[in-house]
VOKOLKE-444322 format. One record per residue (C-alpha): residue number from 1; residue in one letter; y, x, z. Coordinates in Angstrom, 3 decimals. Each point is the difference from the previous one (the first is absolute). Layout:
BEGIN
[NUM,A,[Y,X,Z]]
...
***
This chain:
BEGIN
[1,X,[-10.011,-19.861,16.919]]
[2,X,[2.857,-1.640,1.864]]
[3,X,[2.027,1.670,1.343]]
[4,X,[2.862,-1.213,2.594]]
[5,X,[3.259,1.661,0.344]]
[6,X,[3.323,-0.712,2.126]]
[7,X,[2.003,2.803,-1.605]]
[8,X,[1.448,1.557,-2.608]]
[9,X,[-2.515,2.719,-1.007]]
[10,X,[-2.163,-2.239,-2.245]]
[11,X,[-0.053,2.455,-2.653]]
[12,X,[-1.841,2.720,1.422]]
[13,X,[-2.092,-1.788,2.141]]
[14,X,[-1.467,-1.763,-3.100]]
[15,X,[-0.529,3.309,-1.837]]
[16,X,[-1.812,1.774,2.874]]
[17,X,[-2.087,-3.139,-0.089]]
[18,X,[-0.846,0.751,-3.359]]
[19,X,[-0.671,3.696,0.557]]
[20,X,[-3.240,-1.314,2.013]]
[21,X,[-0.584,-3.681,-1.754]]
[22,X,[1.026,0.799,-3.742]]
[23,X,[-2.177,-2.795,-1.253]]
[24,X,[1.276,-2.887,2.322]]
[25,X,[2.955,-2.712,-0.452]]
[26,X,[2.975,0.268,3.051]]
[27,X,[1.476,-2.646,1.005]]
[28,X,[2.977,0.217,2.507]]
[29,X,[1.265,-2.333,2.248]]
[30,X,[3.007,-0.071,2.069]]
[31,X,[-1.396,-3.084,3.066]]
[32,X,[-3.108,0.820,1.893]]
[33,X,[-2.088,-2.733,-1.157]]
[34,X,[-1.977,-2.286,2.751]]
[35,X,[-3.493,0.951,-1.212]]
[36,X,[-0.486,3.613,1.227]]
[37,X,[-1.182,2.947,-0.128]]
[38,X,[1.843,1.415,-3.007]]
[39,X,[-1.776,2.851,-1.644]]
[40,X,[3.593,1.871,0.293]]
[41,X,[3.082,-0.143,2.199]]
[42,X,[2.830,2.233,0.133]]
[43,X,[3.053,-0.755,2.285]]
[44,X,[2.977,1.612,1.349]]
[45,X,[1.842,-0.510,3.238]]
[46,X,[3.904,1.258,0.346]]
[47,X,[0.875,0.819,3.078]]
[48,X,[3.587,0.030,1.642]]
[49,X,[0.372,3.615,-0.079]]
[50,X,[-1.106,0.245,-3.765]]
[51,X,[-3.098,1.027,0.403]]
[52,X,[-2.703,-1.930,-2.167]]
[53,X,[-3.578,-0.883,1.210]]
[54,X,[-2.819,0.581,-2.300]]
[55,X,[-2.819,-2.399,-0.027]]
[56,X,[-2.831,-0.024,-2.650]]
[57,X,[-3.919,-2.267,0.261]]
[58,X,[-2.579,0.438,-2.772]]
[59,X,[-2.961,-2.997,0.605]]
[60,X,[-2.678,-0.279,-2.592]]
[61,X,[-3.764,-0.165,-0.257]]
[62,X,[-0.394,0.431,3.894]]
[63,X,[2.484,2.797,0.230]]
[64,X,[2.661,-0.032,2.346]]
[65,X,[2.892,2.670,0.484]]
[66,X,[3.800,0.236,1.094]]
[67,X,[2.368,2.820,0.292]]
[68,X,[3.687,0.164,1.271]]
[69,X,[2.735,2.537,-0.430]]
[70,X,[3.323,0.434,1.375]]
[71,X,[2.968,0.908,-2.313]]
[72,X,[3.014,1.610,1.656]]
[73,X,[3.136,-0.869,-1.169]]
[74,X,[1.495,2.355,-2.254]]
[75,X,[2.106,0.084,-3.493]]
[76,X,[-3.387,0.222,-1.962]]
[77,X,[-1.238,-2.846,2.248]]
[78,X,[-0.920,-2.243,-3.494]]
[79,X,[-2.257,2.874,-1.553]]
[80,X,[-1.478,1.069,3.486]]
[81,X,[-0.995,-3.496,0.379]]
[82,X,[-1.375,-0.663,-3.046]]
[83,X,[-2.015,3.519,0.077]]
[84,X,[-1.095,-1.454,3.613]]
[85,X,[-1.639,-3.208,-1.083]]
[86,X,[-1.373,1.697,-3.175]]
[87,X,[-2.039,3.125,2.486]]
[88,X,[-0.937,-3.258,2.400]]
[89,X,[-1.921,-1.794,-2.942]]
[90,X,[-1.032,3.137,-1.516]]
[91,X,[-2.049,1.129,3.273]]
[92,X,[-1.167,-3.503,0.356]]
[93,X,[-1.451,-0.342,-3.955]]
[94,X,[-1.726,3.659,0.663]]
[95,X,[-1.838,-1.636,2.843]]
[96,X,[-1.132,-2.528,-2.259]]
[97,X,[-0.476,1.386,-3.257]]
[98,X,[-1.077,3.367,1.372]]
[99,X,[2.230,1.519,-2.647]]
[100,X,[3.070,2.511,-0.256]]
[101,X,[2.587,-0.588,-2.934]]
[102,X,[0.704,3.927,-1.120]]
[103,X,[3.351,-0.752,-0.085]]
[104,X,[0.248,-2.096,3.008]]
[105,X,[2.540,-2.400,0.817]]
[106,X,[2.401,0.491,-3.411]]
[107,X,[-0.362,-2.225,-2.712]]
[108,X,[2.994,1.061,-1.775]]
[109,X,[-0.222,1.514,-3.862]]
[110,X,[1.541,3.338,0.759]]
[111,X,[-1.160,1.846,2.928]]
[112,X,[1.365,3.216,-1.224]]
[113,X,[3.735,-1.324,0.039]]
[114,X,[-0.691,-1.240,3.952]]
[115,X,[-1.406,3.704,0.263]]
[116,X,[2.827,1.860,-1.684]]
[117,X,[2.349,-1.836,2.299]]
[118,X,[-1.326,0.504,3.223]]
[119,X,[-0.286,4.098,-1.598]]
[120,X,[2.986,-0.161,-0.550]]
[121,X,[1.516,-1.197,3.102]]
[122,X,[-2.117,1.343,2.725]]
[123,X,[-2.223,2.342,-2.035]]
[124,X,[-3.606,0.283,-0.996]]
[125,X,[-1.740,0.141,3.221]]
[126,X,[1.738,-2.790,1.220]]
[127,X,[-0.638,-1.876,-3.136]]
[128,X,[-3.874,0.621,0.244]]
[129,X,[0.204,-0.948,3.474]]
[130,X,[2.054,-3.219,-0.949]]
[131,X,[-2.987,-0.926,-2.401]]
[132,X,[-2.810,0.997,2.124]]
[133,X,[0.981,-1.579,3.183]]
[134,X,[2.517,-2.747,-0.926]]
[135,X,[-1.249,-1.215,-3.335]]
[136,X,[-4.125,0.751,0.771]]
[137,X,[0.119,1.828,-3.218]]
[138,X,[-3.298,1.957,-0.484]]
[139,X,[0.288,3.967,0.247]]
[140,X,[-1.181,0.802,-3.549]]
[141,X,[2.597,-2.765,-1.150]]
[142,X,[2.422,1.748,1.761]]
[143,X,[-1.001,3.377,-1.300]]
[144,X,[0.440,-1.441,-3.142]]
[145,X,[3.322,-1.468,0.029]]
[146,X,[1.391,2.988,1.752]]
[147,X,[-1.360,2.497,-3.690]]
[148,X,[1.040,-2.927,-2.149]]
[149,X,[3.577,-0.284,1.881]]
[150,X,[0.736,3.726,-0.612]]
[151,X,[-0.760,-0.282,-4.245]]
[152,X,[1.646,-2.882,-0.311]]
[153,X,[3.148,1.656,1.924]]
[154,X,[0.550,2.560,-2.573]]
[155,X,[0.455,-3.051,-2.236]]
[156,X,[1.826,-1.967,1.276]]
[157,X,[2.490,3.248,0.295]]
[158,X,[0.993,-0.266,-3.799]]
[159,X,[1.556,-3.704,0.181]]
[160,X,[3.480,-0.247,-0.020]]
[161,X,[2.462,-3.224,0.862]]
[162,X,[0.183,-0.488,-3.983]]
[163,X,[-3.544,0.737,-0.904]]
[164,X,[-2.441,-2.958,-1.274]]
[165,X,[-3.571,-0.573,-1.390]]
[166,X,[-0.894,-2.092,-2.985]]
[167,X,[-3.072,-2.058,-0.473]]
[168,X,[-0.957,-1.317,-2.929]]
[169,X,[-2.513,-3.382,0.149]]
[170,X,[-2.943,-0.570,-3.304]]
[171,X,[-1.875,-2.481,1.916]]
[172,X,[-2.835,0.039,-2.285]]
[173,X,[-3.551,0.935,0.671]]
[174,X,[-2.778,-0.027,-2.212]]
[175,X,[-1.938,-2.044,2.738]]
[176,X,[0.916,-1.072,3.113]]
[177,X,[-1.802,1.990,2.729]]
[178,X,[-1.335,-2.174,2.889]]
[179,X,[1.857,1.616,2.796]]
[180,X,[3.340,-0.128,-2.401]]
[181,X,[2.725,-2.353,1.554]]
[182,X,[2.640,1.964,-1.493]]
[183,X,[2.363,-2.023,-2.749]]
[184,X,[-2.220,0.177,-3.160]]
[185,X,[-1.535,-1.267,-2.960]]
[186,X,[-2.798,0.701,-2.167]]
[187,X,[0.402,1.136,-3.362]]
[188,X,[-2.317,-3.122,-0.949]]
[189,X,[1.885,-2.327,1.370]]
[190,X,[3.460,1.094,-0.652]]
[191,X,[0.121,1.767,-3.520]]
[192,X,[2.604,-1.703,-1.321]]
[193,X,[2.370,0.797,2.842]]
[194,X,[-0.256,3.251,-0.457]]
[195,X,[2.210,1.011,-2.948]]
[196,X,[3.068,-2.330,0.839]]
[197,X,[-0.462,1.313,3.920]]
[198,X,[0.240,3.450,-1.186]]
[199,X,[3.310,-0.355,-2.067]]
[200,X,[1.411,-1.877,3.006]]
[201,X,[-1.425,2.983,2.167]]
[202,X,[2.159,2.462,-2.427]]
[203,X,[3.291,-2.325,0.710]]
[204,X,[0.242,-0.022,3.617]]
[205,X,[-1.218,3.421,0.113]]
[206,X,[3.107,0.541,-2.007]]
[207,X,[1.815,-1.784,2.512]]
[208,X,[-0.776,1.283,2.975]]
[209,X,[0.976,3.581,-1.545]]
[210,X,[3.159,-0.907,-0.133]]
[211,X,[-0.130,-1.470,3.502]]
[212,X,[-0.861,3.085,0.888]]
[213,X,[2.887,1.676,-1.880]]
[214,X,[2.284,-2.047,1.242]]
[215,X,[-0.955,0.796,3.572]]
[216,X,[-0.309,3.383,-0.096]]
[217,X,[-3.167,0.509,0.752]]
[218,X,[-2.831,2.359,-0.174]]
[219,X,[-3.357,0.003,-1.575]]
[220,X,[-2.972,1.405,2.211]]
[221,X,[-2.956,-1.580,-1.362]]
[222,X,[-1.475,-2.212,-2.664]]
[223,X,[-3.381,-1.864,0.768]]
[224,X,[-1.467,-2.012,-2.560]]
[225,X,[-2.723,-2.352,1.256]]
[226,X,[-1.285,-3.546,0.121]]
[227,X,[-2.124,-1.014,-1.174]]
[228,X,[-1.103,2.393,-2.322]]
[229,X,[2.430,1.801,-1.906]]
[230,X,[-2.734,1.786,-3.159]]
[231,X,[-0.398,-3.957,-0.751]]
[232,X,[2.879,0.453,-2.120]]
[233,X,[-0.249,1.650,-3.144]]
[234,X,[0.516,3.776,-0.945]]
[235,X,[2.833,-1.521,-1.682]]
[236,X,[1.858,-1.899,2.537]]
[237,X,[-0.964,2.539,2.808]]
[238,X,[2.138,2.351,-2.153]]
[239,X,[2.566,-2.694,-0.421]]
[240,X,[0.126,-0.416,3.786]]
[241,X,[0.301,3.571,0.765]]
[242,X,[2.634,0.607,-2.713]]
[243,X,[2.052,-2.918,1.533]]
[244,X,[-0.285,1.844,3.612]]
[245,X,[0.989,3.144,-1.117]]
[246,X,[3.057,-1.562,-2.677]]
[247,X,[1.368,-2.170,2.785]]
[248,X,[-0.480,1.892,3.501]]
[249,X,[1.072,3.330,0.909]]
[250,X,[-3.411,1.978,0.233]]
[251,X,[1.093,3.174,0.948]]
[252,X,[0.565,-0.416,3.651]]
[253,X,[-3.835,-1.956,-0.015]]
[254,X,[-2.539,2.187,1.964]]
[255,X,[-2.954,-2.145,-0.910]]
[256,X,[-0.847,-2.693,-2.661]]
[257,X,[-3.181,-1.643,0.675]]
[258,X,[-1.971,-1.927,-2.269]]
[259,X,[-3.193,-2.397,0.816]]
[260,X,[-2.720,0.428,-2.731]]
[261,X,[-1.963,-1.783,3.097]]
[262,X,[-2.821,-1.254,-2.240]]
[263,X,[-2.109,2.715,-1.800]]
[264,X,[-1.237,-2.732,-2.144]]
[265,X,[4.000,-0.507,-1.610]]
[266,X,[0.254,3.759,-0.571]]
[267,X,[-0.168,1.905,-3.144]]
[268,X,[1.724,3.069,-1.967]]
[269,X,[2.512,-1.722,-1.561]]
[270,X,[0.933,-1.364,3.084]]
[271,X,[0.412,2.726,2.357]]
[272,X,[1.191,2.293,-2.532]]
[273,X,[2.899,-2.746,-0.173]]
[274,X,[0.301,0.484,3.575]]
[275,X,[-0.204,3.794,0.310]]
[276,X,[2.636,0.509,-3.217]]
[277,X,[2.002,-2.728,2.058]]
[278,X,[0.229,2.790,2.726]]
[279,X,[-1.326,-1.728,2.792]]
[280,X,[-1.276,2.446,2.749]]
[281,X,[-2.283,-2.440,1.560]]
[282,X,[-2.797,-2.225,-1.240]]
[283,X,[-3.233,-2.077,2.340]]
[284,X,[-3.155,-0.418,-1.580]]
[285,X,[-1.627,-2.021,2.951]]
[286,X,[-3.763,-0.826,0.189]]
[287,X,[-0.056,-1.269,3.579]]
[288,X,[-3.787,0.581,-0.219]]
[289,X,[-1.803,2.118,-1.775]]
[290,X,[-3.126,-2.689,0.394]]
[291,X,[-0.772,-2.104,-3.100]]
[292,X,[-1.714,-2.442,2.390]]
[293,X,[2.658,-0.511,1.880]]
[294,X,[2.931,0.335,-2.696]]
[295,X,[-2.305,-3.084,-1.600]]
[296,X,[0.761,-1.627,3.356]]
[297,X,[3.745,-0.053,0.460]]
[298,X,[0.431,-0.852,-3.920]]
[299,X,[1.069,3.537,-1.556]]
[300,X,[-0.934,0.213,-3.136]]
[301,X,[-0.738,3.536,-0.510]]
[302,X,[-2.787,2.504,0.799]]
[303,X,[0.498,3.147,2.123]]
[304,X,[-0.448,1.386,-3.152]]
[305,X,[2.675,-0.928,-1.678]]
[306,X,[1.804,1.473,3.070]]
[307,X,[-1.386,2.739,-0.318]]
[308,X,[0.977,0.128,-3.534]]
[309,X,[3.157,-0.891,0.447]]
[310,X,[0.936,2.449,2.832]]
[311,X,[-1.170,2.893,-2.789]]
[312,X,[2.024,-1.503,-2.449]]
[313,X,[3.231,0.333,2.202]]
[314,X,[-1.000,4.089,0.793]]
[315,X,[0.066,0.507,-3.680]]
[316,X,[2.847,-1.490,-1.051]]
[317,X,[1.655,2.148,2.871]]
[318,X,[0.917,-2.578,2.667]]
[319,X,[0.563,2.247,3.164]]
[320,X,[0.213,-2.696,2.542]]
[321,X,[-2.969,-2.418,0.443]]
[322,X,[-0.185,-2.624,2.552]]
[323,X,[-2.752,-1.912,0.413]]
[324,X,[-1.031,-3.023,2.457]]
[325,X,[-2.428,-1.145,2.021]]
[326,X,[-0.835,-3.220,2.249]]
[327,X,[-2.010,0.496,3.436]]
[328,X,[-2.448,-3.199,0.651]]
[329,X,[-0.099,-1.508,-3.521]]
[330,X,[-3.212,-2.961,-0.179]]
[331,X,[-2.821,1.510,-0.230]]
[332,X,[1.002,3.976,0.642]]
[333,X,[-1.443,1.969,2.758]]
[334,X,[0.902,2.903,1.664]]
[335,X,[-2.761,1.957,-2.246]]
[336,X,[1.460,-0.578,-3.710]]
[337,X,[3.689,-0.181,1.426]]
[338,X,[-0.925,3.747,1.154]]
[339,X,[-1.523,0.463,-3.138]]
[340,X,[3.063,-1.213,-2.022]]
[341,X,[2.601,2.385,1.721]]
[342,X,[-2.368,2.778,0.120]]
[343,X,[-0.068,-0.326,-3.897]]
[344,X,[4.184,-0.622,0.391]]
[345,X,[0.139,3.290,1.767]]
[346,X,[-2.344,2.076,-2.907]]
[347,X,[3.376,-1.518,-2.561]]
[348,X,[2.661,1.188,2.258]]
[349,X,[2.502,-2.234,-0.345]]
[350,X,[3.412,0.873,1.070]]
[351,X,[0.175,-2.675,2.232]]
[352,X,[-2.053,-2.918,1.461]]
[353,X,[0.653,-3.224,1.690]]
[354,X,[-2.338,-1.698,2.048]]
[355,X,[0.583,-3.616,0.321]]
[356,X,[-2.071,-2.295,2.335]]
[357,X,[-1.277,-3.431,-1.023]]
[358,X,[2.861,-2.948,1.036]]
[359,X,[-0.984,-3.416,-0.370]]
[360,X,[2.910,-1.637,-1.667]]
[361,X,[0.447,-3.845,0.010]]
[362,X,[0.169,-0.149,-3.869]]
[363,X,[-2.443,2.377,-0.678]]
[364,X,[-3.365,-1.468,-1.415]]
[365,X,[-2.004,1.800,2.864]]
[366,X,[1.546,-2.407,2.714]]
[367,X,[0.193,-2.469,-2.315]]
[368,X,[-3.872,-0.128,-0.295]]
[369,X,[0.004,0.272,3.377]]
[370,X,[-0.870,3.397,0.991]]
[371,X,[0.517,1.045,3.407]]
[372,X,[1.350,3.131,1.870]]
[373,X,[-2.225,2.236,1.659]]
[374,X,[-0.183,-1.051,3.437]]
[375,X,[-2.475,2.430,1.508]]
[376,X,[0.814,2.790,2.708]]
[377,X,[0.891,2.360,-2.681]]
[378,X,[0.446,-0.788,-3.511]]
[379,X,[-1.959,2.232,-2.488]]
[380,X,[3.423,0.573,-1.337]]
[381,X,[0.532,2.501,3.165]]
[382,X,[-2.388,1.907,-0.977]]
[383,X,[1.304,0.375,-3.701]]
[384,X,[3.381,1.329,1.113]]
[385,X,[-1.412,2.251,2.714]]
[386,X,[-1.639,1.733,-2.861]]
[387,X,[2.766,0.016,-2.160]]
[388,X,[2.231,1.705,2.918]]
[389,X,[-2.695,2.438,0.415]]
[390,X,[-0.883,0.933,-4.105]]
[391,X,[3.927,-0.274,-0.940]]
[392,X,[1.228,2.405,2.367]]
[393,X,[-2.800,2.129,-0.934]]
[394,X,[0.468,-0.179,-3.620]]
[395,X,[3.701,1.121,0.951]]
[396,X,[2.088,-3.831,-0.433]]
[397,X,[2.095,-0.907,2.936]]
[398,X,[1.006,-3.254,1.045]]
[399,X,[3.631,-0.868,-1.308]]
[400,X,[0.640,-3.966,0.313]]
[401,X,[-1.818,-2.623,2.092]]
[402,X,[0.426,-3.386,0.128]]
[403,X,[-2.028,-3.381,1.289]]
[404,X,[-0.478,-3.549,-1.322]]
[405,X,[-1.032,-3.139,1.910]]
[406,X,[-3.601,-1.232,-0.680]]
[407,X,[-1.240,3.708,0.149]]
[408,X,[-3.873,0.976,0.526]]
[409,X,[0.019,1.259,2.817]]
[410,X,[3.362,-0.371,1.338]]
[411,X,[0.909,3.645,-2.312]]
[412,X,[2.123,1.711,-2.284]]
[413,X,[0.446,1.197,-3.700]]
[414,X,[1.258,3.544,-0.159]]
[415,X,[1.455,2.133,-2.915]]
[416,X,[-1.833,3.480,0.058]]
[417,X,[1.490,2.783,-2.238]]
[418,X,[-0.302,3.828,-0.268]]
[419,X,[3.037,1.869,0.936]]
[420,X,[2.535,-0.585,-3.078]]
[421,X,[-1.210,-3.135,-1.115]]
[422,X,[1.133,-2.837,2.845]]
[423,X,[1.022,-2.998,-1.739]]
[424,X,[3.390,-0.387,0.757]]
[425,X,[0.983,-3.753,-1.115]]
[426,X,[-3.126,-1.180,1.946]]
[427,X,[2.164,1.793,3.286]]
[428,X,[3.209,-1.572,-0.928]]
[429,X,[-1.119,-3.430,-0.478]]
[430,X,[-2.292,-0.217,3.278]]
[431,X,[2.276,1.674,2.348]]
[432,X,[2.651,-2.088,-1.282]]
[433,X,[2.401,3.027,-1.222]]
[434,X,[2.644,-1.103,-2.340]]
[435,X,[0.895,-2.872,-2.261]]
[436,X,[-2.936,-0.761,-2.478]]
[437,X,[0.937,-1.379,-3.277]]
[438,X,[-3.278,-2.507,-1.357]]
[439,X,[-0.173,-1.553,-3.895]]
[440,X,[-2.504,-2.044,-1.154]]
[441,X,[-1.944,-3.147,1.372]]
[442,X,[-1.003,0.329,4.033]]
[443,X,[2.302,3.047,0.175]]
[444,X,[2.016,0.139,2.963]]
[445,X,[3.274,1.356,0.584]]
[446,X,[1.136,1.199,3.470]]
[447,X,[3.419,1.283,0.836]]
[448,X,[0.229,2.484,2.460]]
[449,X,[2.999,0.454,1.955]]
[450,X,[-0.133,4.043,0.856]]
[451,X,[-0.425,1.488,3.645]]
[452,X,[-1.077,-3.608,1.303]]
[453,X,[-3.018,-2.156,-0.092]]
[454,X,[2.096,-2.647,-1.951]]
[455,X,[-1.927,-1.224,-3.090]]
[456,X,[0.633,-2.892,-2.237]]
[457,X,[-2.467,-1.577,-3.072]]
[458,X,[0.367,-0.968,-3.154]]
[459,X,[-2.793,-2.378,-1.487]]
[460,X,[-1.035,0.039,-3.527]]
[461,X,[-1.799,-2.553,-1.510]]
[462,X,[-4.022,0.754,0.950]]
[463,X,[-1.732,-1.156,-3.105]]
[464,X,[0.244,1.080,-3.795]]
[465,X,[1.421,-3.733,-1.175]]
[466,X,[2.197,-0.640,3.085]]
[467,X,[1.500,3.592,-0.921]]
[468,X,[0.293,-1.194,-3.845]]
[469,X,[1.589,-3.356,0.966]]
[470,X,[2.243,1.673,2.669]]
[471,X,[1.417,3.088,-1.099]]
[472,X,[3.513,-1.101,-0.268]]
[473,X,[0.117,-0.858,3.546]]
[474,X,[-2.231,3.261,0.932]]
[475,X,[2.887,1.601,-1.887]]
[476,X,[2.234,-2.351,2.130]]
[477,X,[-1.762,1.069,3.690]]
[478,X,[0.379,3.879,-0.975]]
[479,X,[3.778,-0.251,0.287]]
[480,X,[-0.449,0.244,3.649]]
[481,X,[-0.531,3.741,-0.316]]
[482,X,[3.397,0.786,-1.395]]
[483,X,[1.270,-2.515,2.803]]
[484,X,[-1.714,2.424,2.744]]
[485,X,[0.779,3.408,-0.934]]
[486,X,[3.892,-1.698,-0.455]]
[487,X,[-0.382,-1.165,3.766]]
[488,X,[-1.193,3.556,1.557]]
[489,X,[1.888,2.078,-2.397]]
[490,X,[2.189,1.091,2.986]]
[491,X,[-3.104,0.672,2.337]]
[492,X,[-1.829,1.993,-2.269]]
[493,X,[3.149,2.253,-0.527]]
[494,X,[0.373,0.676,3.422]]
[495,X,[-3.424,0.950,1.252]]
[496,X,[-0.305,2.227,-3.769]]
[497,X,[2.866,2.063,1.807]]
***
């Protein structure tokens, strides 16, 4: 689709574009081009009194529509006109789709935050209201971020200007699953990397302790992931734990989360490692408990061996199991995805995340060319309905929501958890709480200054080798965190008074 725009808001007008058209290339251009029509036009007209003028034409397949809107002038005026030319397209794509996007007009990845603002500023009515009316937000997608805003809340209550979160990056899988686009490797393909990656891992994690030291800071959380973590060894998980524990100050940590993701990577030795390590946390995620469809998106394992697995964890004594699951998968219907959680429920995890399918550039799903869902409501819908309905009746709660782009459906994934059990890193890294601290290849740092929306990022190195041949200037980038903290040491001071 081309799309022609005279203004600034290219952004969101190409990502509502893609809410309705996920499948098709954009191309913008800024000059009205002599052939015409154009399948999309947006254009804005300032007037002298600061007012803007709206103006918005979809043509296509013998469809015609328009719609204006005025825009008063006002401090906001930027955001009210960019909300006004995303409702114009949105009514005119309903009209020729014949479908509503359940969470309307936003495309952003944390709803929740946007919600907790507006909560907190004008209260909860008016926030509903806000999302309802302004943003086109569905009611049971309002409904939902309203119960999911008041968990996370309670979270979000504990950080403090010096807290931080540390994640820890094994980017190592046992297969690459075909949705995957995160920063991994199979254990195939990559052996040999592992063992000098892992005593690298044990050096900055070393180093970023003392960072931490040196800063002043305070442990919340520890989440282990990838990847797959249970790739390594019994041996080197208790290595990695041991350096965690010898290096950071565990006793202020309310949660440390391990991945044993794969059910196929997990044995006793191995999570007997993990539980004498002392973490609190561990997922053993199936995603499906369909052998058909596990076949499809390149797991290796049976449900089964999920099964199995999940046992194995009870006995040992692990008292917080989360486990994961992906709405819309290839092949999956909305028969054995009810059948999967229904058999999810009879384990009774502590806690469950429901994840719907994104198609990721790099993943091998849109690299073979699969396609989003494009009918009037994707069978993922469905799925999450009855997970809202089943979850809350098997006692979980929603406690964290976020989106991605190139969702079925336009959705969400949402952490469920019975009372107790809310995973607390997953809060403070969505909602953007406080500085988090990331070793290993693909891991991210981000800096956050406290009481603002000020964040700052620190790359590592994404893959196993370039982390190998980098470290010393990984080591190098890292310095940065000693030179923030030094910069607001007199700001945090004052607003810990």
């Amino acid at each position: 689709m081309t799309i022609y725009i005279n203004n600034e808001f290219h952004y969101e007008t190409e990502n509502l574009v893609r809410l309705f058209f996920p499948n098709d290339k954009i191309s913008v251009i800024n000059e009205l081009p002599d052939e015409k029509p154009l399948p999309l036009v947006t254009a804005l007209t300032y007037e002298n009194d600061g007012a803007v003028q709206v103006y918005v034409s979809v043509e296509t397949d013998g469809f015609f529509d328009e719609a204006r809107s005025s825009v008063e002038a006002s401090e906001d005026i930027s955001k009210d006109t960019e909300r006004a030319i995303a409702v114009c397209l949105y009514d005119i794509f309903v009209k020729l789709t014949g479908k509503k996007q359940p969470w309307g007009i936003l495309t952003g990845v944390r709803p929740i935050k946007l919600f907790r603002r507006l909560t907190e500023k004008y209260g909860e009515a008016h926030a509903k209201h806000y999302f309802t009316d302004k943003l086109l937000v569905s009611e049971e997608k309002t409904a939902l971020s309203a119960v999911t805003e008041k968990h996370e809340k309670k979270i979000l209550s504990l950080s403090k200007p010096r807290s931080f979160s540390l994640y820890v990056s094994i980017p190592f899988c046992p297969s690459r699953c075909s949705y995957c686009s995160f920063v991994s490797q199979s254990v195939e393909s990559a052996k040999k990397l592992i063992d000098p990656y892992f005593e690298l891992l044990l050096k900055e994690i070393e180093a970023a302790a003392q960072i931490a030291v040196d800063c002043e800071l305070t442990l919340e959380s520890v989440y282990v992931g990838g990847g797959t973590p249970t790739t390594l060894d019994a041996s080197q998980l208790s290595r990695l734990i041991e350096a965690l524990r010898s290096n950071f100050d565990m006793s202020t940590c309310r949660e440390f989360t391990i991945e044993a993701g794969r059910p196929d990577t997990i044995d006793r030795e191995k999570l007997m490692a993990i539980k004498n390590g002392g973490a609190d946390r561990i997922s053993i995620n199936p995603q499906t408990l369909n052998d058909d469809v596990l076949r499809v998106i390149g797991r290796r394992h049976s449900a089964q061996q999920t099964l199995d697995a999940f046992a194995l964890a009870r006995e040992i004594g692990f008292g917080h199991i989360n486990m994961d699951l992906i709405a819309g998968l290839p092949t999956d219907n909305i028969e054995s995805f009810t059948a999967t959680l229904d058999k999810i429920c009879l384990l009774s995890p502590e806690s469950v995340t429901v994840h719907t399918l994104a198609m990721k550039r790099s993943s091998h799903l849109t690299l073979q060319g699969k396609e989003l869902d494009t009918a009037k409501e994707s069978p993922a819908a469905a799925m999450l309905r009855y997970c809202e309905e089943k979850l809350a009746e098997e006692g979980y709660h929603p406690y964290y929501l976020y989106r991605q782009t190139r969702m079925e459906g336009n959705l969400e994934n949402v952490g469920w958890a019975k009372d107790g059990f809310d995973g607390i890193y997953n809060v403070f890294v969505m909602d953007e709480t406080h500085t988090i601290l990331g070793v290993g290849a693909g891991a991210v740092t981000k800096l956050k200054k406290p009481a603002s929306e000020q964040l700052e990022r620190i790359f590592n190195y994404k893959y196993p080798y370039e982390y190998i041949n980098g470290f010393d200037e990984l080591l190098r980038r890292k310095e940065r965190v000693r030179a923030f903290y030094a910069e607001l040491a007199e700001y945090i001071s004052q607003i810990c008074l």
